[in-house]
C-alpha positions in Angstrom: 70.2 92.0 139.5 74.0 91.3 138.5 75.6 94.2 135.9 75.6 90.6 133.6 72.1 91.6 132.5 73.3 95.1 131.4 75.8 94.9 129.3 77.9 98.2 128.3 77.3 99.7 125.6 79.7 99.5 122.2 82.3 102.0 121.5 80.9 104.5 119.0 81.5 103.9 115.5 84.4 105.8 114.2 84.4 108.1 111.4 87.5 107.5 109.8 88.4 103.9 109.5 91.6 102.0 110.0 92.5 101.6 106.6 92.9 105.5 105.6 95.9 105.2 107.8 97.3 102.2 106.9 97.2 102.8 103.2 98.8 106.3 103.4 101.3 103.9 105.9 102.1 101.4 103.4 102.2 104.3 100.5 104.6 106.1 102.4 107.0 103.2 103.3 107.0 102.0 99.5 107.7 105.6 98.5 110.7 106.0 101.0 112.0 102.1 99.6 112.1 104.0 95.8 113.8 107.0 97.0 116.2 105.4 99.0 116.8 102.5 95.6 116.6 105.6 93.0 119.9 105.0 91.6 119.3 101.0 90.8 115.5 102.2 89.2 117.0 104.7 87.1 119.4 102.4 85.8 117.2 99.9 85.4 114.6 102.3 83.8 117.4 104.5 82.0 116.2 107.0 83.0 117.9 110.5 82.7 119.3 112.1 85.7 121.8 111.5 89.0 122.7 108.1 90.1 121.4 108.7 94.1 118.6 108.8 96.6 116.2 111.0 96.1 116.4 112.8 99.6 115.9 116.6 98.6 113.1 118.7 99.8 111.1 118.5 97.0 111.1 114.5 97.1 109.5 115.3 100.6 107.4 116.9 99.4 106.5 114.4 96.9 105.9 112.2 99.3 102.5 113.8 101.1 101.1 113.8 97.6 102.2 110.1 96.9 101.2 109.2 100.6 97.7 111.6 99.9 96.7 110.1 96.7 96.4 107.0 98.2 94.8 107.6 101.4 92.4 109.0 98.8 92.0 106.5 96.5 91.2 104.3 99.8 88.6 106.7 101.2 86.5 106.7 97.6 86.9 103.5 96.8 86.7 101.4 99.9 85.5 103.5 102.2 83.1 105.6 99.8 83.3 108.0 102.4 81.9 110.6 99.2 78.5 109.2 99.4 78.3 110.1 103.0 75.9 112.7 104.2 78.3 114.7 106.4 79.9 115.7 102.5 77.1 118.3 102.7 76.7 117.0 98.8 74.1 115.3 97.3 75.5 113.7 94.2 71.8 113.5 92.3 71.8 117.4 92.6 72.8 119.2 89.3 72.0 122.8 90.2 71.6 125.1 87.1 74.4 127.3 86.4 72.1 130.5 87.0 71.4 129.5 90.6 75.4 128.7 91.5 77.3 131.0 89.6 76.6 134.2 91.9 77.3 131.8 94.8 80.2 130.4 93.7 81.6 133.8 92.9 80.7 135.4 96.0 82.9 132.1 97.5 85.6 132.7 95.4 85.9 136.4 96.5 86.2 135.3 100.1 88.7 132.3 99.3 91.0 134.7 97.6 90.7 137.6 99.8 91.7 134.8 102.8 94.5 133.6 100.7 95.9 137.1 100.2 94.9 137.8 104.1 97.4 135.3 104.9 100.3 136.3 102.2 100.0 139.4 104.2 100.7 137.8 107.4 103.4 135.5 105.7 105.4 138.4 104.9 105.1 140.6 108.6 106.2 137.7 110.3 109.8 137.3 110.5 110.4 133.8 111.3 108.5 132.9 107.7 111.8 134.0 106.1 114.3 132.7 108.4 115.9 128.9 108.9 113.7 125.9 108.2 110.6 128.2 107.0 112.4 129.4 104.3 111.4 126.6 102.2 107.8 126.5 103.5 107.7 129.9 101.5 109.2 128.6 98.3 106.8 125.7 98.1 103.8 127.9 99.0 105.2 130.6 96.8 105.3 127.8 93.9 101.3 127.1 94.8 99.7 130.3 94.2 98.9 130.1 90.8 97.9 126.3 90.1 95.6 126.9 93.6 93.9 130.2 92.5 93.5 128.6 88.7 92.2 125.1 90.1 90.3 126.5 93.0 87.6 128.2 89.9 86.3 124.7 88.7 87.0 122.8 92.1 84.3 125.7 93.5 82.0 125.8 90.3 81.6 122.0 90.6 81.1 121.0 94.2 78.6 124.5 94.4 76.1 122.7 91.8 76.0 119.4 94.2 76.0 121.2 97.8 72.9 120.6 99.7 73.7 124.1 101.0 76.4 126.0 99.5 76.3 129.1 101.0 79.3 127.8 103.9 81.1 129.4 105.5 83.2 130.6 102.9 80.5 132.2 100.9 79.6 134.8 104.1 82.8 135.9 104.5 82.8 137.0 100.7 79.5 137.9 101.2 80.1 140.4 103.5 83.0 141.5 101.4 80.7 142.3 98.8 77.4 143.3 100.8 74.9 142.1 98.5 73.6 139.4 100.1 72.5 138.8 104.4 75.7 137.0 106.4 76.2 135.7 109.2 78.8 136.8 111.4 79.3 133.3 113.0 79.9 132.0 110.1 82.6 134.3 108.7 84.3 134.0 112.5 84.2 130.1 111.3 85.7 130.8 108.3 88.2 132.2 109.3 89.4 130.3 112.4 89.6 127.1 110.0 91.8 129.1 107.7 94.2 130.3 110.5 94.6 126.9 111.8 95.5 125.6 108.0 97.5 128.6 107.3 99.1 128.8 110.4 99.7 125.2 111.4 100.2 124.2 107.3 103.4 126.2 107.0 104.9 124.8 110.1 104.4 120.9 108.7 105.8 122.0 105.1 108.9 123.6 106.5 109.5 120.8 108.7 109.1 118.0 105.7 113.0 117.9 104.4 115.2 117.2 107.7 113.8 113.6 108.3 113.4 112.7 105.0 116.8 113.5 104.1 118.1 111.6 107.0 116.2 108.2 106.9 116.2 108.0 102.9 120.2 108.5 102.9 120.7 106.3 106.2 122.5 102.9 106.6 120.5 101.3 108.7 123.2 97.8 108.1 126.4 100.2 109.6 124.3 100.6 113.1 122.1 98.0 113.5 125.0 97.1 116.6 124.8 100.3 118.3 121.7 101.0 121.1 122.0 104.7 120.4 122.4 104.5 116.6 119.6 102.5 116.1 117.5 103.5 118.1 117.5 107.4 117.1 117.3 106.5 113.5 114.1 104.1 114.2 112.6 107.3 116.5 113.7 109.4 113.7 111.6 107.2 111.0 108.6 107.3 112.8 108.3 111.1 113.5 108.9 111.2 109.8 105.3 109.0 109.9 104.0 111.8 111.9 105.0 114.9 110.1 104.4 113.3 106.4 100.3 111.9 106.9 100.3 114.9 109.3 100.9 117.1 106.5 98.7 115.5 104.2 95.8 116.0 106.7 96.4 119.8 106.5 96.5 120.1 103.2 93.6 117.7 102.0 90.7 119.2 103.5 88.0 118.5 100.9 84.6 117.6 100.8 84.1 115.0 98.7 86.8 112.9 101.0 84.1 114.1 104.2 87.9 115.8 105.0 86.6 119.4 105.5 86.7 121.6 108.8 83.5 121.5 110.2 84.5 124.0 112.9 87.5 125.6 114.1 87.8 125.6 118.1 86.7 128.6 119.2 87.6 128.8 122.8 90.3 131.7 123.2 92.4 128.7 125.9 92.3 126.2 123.1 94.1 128.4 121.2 96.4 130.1 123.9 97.4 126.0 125.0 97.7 124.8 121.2 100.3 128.0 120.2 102.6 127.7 122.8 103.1 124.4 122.0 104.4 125.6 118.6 107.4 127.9 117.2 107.3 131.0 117.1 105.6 131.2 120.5 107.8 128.0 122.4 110.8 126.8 121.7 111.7 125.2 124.3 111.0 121.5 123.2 112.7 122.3 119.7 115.9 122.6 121.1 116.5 125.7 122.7 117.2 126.8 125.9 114.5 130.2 126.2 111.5 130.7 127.6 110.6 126.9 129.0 113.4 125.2 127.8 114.2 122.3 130.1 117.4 120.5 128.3 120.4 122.9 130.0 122.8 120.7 130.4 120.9 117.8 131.0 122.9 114.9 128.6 120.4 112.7 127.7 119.6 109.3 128.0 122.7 108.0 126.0 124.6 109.8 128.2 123.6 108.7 131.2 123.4 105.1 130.2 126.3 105.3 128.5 128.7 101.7 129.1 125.3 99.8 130.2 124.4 98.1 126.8 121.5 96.5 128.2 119.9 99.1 129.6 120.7 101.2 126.4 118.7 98.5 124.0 116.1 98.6 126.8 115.6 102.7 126.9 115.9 102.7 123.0 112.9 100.5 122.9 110.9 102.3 125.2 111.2 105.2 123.2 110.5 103.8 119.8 107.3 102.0 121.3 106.4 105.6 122.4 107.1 107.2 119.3 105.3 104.2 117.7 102.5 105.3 119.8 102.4 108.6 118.7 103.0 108.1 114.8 100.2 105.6 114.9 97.9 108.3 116.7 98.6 110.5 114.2 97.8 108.1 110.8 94.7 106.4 112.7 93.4 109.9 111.7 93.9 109.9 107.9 93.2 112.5 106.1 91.8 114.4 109.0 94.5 115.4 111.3 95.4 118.8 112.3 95.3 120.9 115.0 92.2 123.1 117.1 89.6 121.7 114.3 86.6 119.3 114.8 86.4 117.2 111.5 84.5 114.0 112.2 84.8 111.6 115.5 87.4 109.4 115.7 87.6 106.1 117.9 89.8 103.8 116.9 93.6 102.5 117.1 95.3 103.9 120.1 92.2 106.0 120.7 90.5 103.0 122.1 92.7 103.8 125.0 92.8 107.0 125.7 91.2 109.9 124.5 94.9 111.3 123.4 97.2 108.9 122.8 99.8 111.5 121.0 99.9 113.9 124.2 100.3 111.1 126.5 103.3 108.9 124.3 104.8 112.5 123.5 105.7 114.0 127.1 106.3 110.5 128.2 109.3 110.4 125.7 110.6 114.0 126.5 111.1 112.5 130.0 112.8 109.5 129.1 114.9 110.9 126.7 116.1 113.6 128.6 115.8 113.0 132.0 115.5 116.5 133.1 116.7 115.9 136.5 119.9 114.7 135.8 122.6 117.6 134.8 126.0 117.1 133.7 127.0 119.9 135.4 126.1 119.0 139.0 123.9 122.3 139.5 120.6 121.3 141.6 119.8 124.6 140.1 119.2 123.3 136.6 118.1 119.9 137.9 114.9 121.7 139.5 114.6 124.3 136.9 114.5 121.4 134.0 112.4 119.1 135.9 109.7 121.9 136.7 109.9 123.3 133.2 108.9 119.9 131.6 106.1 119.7 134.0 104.9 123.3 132.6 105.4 121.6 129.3 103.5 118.3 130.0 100.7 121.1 132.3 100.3 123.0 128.9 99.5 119.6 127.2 97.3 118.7 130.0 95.5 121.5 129.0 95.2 121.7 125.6 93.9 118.1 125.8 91.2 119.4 128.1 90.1 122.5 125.4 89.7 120.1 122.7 87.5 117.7 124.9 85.6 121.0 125.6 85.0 122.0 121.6 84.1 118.3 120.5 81.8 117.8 123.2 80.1 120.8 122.2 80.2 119.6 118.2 79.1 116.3 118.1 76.7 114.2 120.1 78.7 111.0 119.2 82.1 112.8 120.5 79.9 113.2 123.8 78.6 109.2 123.7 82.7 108.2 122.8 83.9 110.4 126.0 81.4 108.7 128.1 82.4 105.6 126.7 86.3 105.8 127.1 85.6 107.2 130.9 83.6 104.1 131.8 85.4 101.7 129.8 89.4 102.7 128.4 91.9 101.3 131.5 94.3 104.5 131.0 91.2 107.2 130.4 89.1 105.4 133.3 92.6 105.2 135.4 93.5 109.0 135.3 89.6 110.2 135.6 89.7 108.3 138.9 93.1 110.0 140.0 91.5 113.0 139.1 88.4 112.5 141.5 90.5 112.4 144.4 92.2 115.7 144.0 90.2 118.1 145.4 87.6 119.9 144.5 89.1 123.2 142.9 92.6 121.6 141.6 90.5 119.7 138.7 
């Protein structure tokens, strides 16, 4: 009997839909449009203030709560992802005030003790009060109280309508109190969710204001001639993409949006792959030359193209369709992205293709832009050393892509039926797991 008669089964149904994405997308462009056109709206609002883009931090800042709000307003009102059973709420519940009050402050205990848990660790590590971070601290800093006022009626609320509120939350404060039974597994929960956000959070705030300033203020008219010009400011826009709905994904991790960590990963390799990836542990692909740095004197693609105008427009578009690539992998997610968690299934835009679409257009665009094996100074030294490094770096994503696939497969039985799926059916997934199978044995 032909294959005809069996057709293959449908992708799994994704969790977060395409229009989270696109709605924090369109938010975020209209948002950059007033910020860039501030001094013709004040004037014709007369409004008080300067006559000029709004391009400071804090209109970065600005910005993830513009682009959040309405990637919210999307997920309740379209998407009514609120009503879905994966909350962990049932809306009908009203649970009296005696029965969630000693809950809700044994929650509380633990949220704050985690909060003050991560000052600590804020103010031992150096690098929080050097450079770019520096602002990260102020913003944060400028949080504290309206998050430990707000968090009191945000936890008194949702505990009433939990089906189970005692999460994981409520045993870490539980065992900080030792009135009640916890569960170790829990707390360990807990707390790897709250590294990741703490961690990973201040590393997307302090990060907000250098692209924003730089697209909001640019004239995109006084280089739409020049390859290089161009094309670095359009790369420069979409990272912007990345790092904006990437931050909002960090920082709205709520319930009631179906948002919420369900599980940090919490394999010691997906950690170990994830951090070096990350300042302060690499940083290498942020521009410096230590530890695997693989730009010594290597130029750059407008460098070596340099006086070949064709090929210049060509490379500059490869790299924007790459960035393109990655930006969209990162708003396909929402309000879910961030790093090491498992917080629903997702399975469509670019991850129809390949299980990570962000790894894969990322390392492709550090070797097209930098072309490791070509050095400016002649050395074969460098040449080798820069072209080896990158392939640590690309090996290190390799494997961080493999830990994640190892936690979600363990989390969810539709993550399992979507990796089946993309094996058997996604050209680059099935392409690679074939290249895979002929290596041998113990190099997989």
């Amino acid at each position: 009997m032909s294959n005809a008669a069996f057709p293959a089964p449908s992708r799994p149904t994704s969790d977060v839909s395409a229009g989270v994405g696109l709605s924090g997308l369109v938010a975020l462009i209209l948002w950059l449009l007033v910020c860039r056109n501030w001094a013709g709206i004040a004037d014709a609002l007369g409004l008080p203030g300067p006559r000029a883009p709004l391009s400071g931090p804090y209109a970065a800042v600005a910005t993830v709560l513009f682009t959040g709000t309405a990637m919210t307003l999307w997920s309740l009102l379209v998407d009514k992802v609120h009503r879905r059973a994966s909350t962990g709420i049932d809306w009908s519940l009203r649970r009296p005030w005696s029965e969630s009050l000693d809950i809700s402050i044994t929650k509380l205990t633990g949220l704050w003790c985690t909060w003050g848990a991560i000052t600590v660790f804020y103010c031992i590590g150096r690098w929080y009060w050097d450079g770019q971070y520096l602002f990260a601290m102020e913003v944060l800093g400028a949080a504290v109280v309206p998050l430990f006022v707000l968090s009191i009626p945000y936890v008194l609320w949702i505990d009433r309508r939990m089906v189970n509120p005692r999460d994981h939350s409520w045993h870490f404060g539980a065992m900080l109190v030792a009135r009640e039974a916890w569960d170790a597994n829990e707390v360990k929960k807990h707390w790897r969710a709250w590294a990741i956000k703490g961690f990973f959070g201040a590393f997307m705030i302090s990060i907000l204001p250098g692209g924003f300033a730089r697209v909001v203020e640019a004239h995109f008219g006084a280089i739409a001639h020049n390859p290089v010009e161009l094309g670095s400011l359009v790369i420069e826009a979409l990272f912007l993409i990345d790092v904006q709905i990437g931050t909002v994904g960090y920082l709205f991790t709520f319930r009631p949006l179906d948002a919420h960590i369900r599980s940090g990963n919490p394999l010691l390799a997906g950690w170990v792959a994830a951090l070096m990836c990350y300042p302060p542990f690499l940083w290498g692909t942020m521009g410096r030359t230590d530890v695997l740095g693989y730009e010594v004197n290597t130029g750059g693609w407008a460098y070596w193209l340099a006086g070949h105008d064709a090929l210049l427009w060509l490379w500059a578009a490869v790299m924007v369709i790459l960035t393109a690539i990655y930006a969209w992998a990162t708003f396909a997610f929402g309000l879910r992205f961030s790093n090491l968690t498992y917080r629903g299934v997702l399975t469509n835009g670019p991850y129809r293709f390949t299980r990570h679409p962000a790894y894969l257009s990322k390392n492709l665009f550090w070797w097209t832009s930098t072309l490791p094996f070509l050095v400016t100074n002649g050395s074969l030294t460098d040449a080798v050393r820069n072209t080896v490094l990158l392939g640590v770096v690309s090996g290190i994503y390799y494997w961080r892509a493999r830990t994640e696939e190892a936690h979600l497969l363990g989390e969810d039985a539709k993550y399992r039926e979507y990796h089946a799926w993309m094996a058997q059916n996604a050209l680059i997934t099935r392409t690679f797991g074939r290249l895979l199978a002929l290596l041998p044995k113990g190099a997989k």
